[in-house]
C-alpha positions as CSV (number, residue, x, y, z in Angstrom):
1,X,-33.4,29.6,-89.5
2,X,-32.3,26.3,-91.3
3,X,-33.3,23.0,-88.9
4,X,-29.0,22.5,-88.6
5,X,-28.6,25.9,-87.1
6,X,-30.1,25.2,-83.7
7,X,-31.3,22.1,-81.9
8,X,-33.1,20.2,-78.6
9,X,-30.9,18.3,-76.8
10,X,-32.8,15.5,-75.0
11,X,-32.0,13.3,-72.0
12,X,-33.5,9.8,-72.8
13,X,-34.5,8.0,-70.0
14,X,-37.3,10.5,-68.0
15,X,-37.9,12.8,-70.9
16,X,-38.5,10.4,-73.6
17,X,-39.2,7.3,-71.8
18,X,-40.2,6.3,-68.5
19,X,-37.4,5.5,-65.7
20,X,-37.4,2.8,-63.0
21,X,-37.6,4.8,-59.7
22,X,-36.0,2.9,-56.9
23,X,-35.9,4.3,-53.7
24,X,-36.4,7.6,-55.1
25,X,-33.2,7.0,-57.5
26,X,-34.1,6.9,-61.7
27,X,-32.8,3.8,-63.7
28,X,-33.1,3.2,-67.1
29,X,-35.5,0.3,-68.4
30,X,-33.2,-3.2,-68.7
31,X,-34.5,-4.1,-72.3
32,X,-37.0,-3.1,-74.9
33,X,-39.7,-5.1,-72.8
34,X,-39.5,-2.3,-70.2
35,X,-39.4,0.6,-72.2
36,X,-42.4,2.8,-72.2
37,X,-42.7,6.5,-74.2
38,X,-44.0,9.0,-72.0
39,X,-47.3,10.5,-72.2
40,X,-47.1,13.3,-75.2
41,X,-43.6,12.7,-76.4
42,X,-44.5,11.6,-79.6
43,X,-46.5,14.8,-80.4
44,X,-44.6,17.0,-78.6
45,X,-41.5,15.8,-80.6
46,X,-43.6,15.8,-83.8
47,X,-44.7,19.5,-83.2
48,X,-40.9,20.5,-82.3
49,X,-39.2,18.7,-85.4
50,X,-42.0,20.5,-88.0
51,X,-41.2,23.8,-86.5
52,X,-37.4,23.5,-87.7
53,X,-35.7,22.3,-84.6
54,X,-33.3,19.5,-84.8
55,X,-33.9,16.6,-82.4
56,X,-30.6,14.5,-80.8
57,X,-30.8,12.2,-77.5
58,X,-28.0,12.8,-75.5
59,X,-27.5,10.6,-72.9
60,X,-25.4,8.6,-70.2
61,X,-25.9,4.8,-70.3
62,X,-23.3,4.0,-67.4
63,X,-24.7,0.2,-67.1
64,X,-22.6,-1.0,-69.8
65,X,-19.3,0.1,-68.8
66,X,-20.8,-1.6,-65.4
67,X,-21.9,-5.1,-66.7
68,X,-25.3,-4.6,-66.0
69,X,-27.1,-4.3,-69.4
70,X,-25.0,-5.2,-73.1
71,X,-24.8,-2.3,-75.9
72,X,-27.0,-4.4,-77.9
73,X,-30.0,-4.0,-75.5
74,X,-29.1,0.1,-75.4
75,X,-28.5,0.4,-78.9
76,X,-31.9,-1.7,-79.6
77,X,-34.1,0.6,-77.1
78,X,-32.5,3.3,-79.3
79,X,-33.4,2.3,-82.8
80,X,-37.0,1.0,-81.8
81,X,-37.2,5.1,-80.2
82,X,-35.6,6.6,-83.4
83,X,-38.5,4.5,-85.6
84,X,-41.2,5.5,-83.4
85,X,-40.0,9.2,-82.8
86,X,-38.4,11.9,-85.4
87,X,-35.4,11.7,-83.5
88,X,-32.2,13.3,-85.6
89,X,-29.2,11.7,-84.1
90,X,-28.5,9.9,-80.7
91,X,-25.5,10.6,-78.8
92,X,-24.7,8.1,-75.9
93,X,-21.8,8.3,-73.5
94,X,-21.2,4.4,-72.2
95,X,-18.3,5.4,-69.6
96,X,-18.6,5.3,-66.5
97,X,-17.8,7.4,-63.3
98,X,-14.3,7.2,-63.1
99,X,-13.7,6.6,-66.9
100,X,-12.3,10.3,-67.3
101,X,-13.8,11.0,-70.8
102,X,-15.2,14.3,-72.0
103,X,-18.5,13.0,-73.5
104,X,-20.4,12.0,-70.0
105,X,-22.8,14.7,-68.7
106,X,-22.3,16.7,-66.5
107,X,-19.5,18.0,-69.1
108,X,-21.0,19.2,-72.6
109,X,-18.5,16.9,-74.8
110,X,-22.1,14.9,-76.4
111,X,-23.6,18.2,-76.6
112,X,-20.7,20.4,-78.1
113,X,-20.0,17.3,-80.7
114,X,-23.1,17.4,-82.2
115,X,-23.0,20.8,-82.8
116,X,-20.0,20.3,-84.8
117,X,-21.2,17.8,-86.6
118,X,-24.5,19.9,-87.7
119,X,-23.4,23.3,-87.3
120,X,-25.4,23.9,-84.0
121,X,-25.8,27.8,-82.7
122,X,-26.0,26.2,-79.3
123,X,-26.9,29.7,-77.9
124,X,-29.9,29.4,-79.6
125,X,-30.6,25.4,-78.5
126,X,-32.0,24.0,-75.5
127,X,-31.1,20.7,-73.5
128,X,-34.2,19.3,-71.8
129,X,-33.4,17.0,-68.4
130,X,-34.5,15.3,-65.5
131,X,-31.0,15.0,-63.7
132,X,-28.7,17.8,-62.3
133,X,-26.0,16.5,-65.1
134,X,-28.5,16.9,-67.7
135,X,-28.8,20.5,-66.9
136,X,-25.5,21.4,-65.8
137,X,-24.3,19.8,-69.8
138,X,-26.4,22.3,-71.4
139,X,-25.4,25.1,-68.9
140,X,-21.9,24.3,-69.5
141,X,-22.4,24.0,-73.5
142,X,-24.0,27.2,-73.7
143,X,-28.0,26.0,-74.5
144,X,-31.0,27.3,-72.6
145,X,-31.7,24.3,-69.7
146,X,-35.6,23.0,-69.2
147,X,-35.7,20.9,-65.8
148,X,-38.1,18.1,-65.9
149,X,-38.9,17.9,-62.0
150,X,-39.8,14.5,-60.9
151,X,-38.8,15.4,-57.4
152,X,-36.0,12.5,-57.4
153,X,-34.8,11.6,-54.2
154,X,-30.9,12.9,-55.1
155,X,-28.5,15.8,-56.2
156,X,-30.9,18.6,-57.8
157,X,-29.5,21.4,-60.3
158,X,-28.9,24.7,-58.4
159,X,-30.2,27.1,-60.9
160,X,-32.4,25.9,-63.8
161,X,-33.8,28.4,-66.7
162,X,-37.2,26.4,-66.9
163,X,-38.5,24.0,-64.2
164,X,-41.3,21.9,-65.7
165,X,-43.6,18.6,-65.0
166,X,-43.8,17.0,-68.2
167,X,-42.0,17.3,-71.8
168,X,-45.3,18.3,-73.1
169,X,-44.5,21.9,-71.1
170,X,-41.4,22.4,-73.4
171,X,-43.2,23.5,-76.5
172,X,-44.9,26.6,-75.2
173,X,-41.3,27.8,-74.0
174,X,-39.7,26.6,-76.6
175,X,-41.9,28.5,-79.9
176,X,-42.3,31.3,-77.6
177,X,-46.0,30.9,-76.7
């Protein structure tokens, strides 16, 4: 199987980097400053990519639509991750609640984009989350769902594939071992 044929789709913000938990809520970090890579990313992403899989970040960042951070300060969080990780691709939905597009998760519109753009089997893909949208994206595009559970204090996915604790879980269910 070619790396183009199947892929992992990753949340950012609680897979790859650490969130701000408020009041049991996740938030993105404001700035580069703030941002932190979790605790085996780097080699579990590493491990992944050799293995064939294509890596794309899919992810919400509602806060500029909102006012509350600029899409210089996302965009510059994302290209200091993509030269630190083997990221592929990043997709980013930068609507908000009400907007009415296709690309914000929970619907698939990130996920289902990229596959056209790289010929994705996205039967054979996973998306890996920490949030109920995460999850219910993947579901909805068709990929195998792995549920990082950080116990947030807010709406939970009803029915997950794989519930895990840490990203560094994903690569024994992922290759099968």
């Amino acid at each position: 199987m070619n790396r183009s044929s199947r892929a992992i789709f990753l949340d950012r913000d609680g897979v790859i980097n650490k969130t701000i938990v408020l009041n049991g809520k996740p938030y993105p970090p404001k700035n580069l400053q703030n941002l932190k890579i979790l605790p085996g990313v780097k080699k579990t992403l590493e491990t992944l990519h050799n293995k064939g899989w294509l890596l794309i970040v899919v992810s919400n960042q509602p806060d500029v639509a909102r006012g509350i951070t600029s899409l210089a300060k996302v965009e510059e969080i994302n290209r200091y991750l993509k030269e630190k990780l083997p990221i592929d691709d990043f997709r980013i939905c930068y609507h908000d609640n009400n907007d009415g597009c296709s690309c914000r998760k929970p619907l698939p519109g990130l996920l289902i984009d990229a596959a056209k753009t790289y010929g994705i089997n996205l039967g054979s893909s996973f998306m890996i989350g920490d949030r109920w949208s995460d999850i219910e994206a993947g579901k909805l595009a068709g990929c195998k769902t792995i549920f990082i559970d950080y116990k947030y204090r807010e709406k939970q996915p009803i029915k997950v594939k794989y519930r895990i604790n840490s990203i560094k879980e994903a690569v024994k269910i992922i290759l099968g071992k």
